[in-house]
C-alpha positions as protocol buffer text, in pm:
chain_id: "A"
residue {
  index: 1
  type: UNK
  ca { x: -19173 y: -6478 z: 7465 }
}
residue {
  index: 2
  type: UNK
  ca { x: -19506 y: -6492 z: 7624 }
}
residue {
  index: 3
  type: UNK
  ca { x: -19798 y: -6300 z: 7483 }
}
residue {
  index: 4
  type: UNK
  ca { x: -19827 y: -6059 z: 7741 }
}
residue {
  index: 5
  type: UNK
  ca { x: -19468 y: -5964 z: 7722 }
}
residue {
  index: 6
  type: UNK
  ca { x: -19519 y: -5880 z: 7333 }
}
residue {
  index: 7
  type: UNK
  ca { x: -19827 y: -5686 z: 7425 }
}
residue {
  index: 8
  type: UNK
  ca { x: -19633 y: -5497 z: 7674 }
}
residue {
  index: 9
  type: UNK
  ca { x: -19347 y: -5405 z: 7406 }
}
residue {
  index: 10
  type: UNK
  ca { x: -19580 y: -5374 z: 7147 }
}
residue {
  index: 11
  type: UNK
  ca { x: -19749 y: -5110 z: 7354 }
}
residue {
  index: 12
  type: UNK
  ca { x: -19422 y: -4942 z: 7454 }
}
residue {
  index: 13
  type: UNK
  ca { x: -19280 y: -4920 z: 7113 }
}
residue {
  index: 14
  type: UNK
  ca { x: -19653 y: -4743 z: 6998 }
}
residue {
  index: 15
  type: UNK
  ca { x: -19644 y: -4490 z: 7222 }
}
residue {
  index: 16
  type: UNK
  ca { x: -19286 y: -4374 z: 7160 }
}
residue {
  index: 17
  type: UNK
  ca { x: -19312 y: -4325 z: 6817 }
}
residue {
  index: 18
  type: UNK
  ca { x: -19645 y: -4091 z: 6863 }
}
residue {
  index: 19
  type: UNK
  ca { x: -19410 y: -3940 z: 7059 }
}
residue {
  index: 20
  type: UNK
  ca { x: -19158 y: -3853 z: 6746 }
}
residue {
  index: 21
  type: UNK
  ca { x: -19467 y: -3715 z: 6533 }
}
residue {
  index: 22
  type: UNK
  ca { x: -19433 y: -3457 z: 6354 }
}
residue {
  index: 23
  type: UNK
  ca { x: -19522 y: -3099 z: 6515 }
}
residue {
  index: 24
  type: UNK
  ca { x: -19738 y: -2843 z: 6286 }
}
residue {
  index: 25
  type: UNK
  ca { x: -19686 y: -2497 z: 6399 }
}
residue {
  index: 26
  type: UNK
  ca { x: -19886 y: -2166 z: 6227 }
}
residue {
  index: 27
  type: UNK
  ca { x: -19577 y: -1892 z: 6127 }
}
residue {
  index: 28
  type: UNK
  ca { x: -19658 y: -1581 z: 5986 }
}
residue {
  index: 29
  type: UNK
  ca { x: -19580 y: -1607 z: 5562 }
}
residue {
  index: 30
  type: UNK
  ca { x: -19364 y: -1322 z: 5404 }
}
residue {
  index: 31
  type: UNK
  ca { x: -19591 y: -1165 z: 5182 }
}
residue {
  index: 32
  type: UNK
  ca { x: -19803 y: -1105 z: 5542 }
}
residue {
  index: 33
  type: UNK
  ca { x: -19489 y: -993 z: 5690 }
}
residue {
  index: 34
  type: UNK
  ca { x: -19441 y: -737 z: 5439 }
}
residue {
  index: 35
  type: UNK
  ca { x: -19782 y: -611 z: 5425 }
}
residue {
  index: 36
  type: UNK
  ca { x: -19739 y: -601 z: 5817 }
}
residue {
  index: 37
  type: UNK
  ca { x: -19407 y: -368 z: 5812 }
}
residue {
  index: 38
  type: UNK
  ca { x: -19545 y: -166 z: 5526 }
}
residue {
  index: 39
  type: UNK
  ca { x: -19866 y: -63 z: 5686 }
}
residue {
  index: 40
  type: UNK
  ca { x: -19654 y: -6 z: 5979 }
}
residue {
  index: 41
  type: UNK
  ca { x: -19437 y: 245 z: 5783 }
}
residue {
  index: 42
  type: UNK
  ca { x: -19770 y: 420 z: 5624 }
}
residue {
  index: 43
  type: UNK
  ca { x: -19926 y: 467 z: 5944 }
}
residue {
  index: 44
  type: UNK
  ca { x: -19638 y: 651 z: 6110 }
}
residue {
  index: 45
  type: UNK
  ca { x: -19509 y: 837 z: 5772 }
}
residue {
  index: 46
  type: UNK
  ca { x: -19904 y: 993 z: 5749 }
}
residue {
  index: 47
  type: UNK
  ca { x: -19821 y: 1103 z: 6091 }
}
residue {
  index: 48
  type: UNK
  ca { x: -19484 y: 1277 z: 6006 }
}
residue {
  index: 49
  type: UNK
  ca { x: -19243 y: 1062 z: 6125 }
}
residue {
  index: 50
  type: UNK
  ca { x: -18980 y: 853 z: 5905 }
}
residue {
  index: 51
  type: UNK
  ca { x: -18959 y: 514 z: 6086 }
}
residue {
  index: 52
  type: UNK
  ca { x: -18834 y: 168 z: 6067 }
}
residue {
  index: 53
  type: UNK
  ca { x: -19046 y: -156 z: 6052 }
}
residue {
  index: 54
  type: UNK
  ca { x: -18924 y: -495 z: 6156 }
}
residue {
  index: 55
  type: UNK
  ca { x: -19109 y: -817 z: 6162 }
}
residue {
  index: 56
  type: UNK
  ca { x: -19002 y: -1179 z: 6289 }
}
residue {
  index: 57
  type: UNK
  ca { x: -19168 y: -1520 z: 6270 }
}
residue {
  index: 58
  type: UNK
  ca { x: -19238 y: -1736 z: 6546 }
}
residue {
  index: 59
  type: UNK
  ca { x: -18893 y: -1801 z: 6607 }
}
residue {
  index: 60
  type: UNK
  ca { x: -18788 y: -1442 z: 6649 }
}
residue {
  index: 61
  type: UNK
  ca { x: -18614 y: -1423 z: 6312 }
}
residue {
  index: 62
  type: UNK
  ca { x: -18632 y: -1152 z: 6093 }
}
residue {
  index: 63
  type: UNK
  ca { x: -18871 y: -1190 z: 5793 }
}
residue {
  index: 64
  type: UNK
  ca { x: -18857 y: -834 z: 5681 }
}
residue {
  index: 65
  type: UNK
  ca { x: -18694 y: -520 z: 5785 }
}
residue {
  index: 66
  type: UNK
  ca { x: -18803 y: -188 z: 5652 }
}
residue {
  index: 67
  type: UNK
  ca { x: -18648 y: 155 z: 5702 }
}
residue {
  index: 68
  type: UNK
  ca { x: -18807 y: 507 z: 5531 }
}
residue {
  index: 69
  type: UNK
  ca { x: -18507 y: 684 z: 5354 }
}
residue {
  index: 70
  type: UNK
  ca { x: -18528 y: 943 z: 5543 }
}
residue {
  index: 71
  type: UNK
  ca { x: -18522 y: 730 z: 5896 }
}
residue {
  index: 72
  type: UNK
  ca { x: -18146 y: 765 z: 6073 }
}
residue {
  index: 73
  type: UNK
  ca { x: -17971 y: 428 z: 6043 }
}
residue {
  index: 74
  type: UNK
  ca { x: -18037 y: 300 z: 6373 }
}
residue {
  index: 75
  type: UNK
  ca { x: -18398 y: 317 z: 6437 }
}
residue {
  index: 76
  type: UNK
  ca { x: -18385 y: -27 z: 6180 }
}
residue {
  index: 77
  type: UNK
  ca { x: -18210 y: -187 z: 6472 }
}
residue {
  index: 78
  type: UNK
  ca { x: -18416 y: -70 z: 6725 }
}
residue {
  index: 79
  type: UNK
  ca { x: -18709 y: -198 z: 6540 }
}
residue {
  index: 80
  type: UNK
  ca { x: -18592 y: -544 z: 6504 }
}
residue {
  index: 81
  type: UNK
  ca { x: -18478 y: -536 z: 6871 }
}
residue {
  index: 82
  type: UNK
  ca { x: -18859 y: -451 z: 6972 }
}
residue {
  index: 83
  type: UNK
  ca { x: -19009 y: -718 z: 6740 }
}
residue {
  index: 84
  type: UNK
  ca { x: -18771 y: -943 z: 6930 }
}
residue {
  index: 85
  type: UNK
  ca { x: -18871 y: -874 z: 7264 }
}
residue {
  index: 86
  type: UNK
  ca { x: -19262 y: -877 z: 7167 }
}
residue {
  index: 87
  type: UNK
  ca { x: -19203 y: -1185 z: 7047 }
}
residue {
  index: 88
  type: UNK
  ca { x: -19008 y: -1358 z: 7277 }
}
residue {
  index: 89
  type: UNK
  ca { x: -19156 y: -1258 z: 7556 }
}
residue {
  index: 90
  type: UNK
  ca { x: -19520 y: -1253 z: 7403 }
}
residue {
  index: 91
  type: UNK
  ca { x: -19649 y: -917 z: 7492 }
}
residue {
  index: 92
  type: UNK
  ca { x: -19597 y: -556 z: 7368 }
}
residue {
  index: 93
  type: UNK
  ca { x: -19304 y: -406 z: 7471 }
}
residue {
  index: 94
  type: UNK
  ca { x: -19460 y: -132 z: 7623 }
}
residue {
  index: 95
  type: UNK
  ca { x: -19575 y: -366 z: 7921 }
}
residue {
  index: 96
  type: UNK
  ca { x: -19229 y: -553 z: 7906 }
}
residue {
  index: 97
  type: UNK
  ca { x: -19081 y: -188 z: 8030 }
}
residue {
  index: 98
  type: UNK
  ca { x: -19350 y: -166 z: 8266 }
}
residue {
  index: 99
  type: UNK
  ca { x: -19262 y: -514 z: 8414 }
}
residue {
  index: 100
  type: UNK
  ca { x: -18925 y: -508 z: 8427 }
}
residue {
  index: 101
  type: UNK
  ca { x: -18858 y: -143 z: 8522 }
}
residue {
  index: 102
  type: UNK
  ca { x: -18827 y: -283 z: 8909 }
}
residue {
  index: 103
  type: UNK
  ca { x: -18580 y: -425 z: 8980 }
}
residue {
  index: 104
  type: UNK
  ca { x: -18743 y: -530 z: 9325 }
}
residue {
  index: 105
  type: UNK
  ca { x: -18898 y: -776 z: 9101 }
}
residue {
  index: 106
  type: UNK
  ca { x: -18657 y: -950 z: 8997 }
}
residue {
  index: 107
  type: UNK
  ca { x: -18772 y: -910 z: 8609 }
}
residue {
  index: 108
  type: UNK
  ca { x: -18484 y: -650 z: 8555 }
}
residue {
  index: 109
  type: UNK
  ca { x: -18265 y: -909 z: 8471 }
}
residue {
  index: 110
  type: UNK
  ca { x: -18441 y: -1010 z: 8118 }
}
residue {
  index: 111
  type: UNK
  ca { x: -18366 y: -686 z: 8020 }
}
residue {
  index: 112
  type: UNK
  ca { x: -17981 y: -760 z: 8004 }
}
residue {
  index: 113
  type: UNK
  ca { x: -18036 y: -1069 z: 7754 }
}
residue {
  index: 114
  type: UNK
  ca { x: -17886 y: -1027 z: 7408 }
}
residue {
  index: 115
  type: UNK
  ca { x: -18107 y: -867 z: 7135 }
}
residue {
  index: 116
  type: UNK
  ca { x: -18387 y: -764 z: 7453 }
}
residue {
  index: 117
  type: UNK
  ca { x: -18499 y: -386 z: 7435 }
}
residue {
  index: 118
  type: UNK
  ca { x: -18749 y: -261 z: 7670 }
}
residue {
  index: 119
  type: UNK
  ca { x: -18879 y: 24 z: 7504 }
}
residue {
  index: 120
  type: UNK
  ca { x: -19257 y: 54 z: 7389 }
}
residue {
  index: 121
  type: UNK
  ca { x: -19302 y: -18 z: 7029 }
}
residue {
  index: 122
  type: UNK
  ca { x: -19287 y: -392 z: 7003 }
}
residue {
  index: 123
  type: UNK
  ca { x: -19635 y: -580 z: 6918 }
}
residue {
  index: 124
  type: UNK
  ca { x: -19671 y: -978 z: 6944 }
}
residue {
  index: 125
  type: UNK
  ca { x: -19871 y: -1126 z: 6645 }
}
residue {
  index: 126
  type: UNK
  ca { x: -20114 y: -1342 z: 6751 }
}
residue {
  index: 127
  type: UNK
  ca { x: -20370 y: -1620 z: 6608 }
}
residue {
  index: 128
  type: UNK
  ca { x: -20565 y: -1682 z: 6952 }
}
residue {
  index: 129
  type: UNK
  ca { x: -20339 y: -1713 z: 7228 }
}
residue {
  index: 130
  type: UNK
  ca { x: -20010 y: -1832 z: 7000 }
}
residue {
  index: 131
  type: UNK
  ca { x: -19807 y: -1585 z: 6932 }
}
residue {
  index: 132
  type: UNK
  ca { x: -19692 y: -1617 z: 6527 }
}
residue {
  index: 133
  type: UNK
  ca { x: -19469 y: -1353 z: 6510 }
}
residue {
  index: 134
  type: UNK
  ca { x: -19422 y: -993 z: 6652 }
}
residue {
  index: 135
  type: UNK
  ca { x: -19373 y: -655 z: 6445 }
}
residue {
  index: 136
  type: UNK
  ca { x: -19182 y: -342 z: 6557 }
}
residue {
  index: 137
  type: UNK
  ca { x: -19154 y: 33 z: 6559 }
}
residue {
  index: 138
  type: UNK
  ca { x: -18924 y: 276 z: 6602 }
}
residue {
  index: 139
  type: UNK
  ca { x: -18844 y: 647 z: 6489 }
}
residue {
  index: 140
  type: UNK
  ca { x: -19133 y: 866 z: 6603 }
}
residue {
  index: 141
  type: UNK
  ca { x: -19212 y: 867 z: 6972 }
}
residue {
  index: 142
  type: UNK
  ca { x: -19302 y: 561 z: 7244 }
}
residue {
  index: 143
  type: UNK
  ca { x: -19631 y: 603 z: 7233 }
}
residue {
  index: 144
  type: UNK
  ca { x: -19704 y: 625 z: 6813 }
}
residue {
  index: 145
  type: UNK
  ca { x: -19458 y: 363 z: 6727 }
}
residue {
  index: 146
  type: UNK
  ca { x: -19691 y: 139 z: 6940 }
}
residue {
  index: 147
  type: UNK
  ca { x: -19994 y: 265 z: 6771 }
}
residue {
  index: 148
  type: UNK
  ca { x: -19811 y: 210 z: 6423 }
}
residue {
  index: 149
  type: UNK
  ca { x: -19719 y: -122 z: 6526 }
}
residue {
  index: 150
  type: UNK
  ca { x: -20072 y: -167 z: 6643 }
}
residue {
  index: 151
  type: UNK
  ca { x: -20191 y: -44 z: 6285 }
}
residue {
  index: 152
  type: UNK
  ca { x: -19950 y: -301 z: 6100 }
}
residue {
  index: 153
  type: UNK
  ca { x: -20113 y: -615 z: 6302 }
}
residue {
  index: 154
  type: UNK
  ca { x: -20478 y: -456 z: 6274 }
}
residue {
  index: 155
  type: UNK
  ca { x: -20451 y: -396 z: 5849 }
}
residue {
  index: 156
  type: UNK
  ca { x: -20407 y: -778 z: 5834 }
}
residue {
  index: 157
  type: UNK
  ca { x: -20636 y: -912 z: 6113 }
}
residue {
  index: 158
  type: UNK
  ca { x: -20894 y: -1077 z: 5889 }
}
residue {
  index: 159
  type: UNK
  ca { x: -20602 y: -1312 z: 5818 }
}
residue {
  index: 160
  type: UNK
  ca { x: -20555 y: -1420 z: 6170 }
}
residue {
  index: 161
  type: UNK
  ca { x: -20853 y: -1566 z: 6241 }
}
């Protein structure tokens, strides 16, 4: 086998193993998860309202679901459902509504996938531009569980610089 030839498969055989490395992704840890949903609770409770907090990891699985004990049963769901959609599509639910209320657009669509709800309430949790996780809201009205959702991401932003 000539030299050049070896080179050649030497070369080939390098660059597909860098290309079975292994991949590092950041996640978002339970005991931030909790803190997350629980500040998320707080923030809404001090307001009046008995809510449910869910929050996923970067996969869109659920880490931690919380629900007040005086919430109704399915606002739990509908929290999950709106940490889902923040996190899958990577933006708060509020402007998923917004984007896929037209269905001129052609975004109605996304709205019919399986665990999707396009109601405000859902917050992505973000280290720069990745999105780690998402935490969401629901029980009070649109508007606060976004805000209480909001509240949830902002008690532990010193971690996610």
């Amino acid at each position: 086998m000539s030299i050049f030839l070896r080179c050649a498969l030497l070369a080939v055989l390098a660059a597909s193993l860098q290309a079975q490395g292994v991949v590092m992704q950041r996640n978002i840890s339970l005991p931030m998860a909790r803190s997350i949903a629980e500040a998320t609770l707080a923030t809404c409770k001090a307001k009046g309202f008995n809510t449910a907090a869910a929050v996923v990891d970067r996969a869109g699985q659920v880490l931690v679901l919380m629900r007040d004990e005086q919430a109704t049963p399915q606002v739990a769901e509908m929290a999950r459902r709106k940490a889902y959609t923040a996190r899958m599509f990577r933006v708060p639910t509020s402007e998923f509504q917004k984007r896929t209320a037209d269905g001129t657009a052609g975004n109605a669509a996304q709205r019919d996938l399986t665990d999707i709800l396009a109601l405000s309430g859902g917050m992505p949790i973000k280290v720069g531009e990745e999105t780690i996780g998402a935490v969401g809201s629901a029980g009070s009205n649109l508007e606060l569980d976004e805000a209480c959702a909001r509240a949830g991401i902002d008690h532990v932003a010193h971690l996610l610089k």
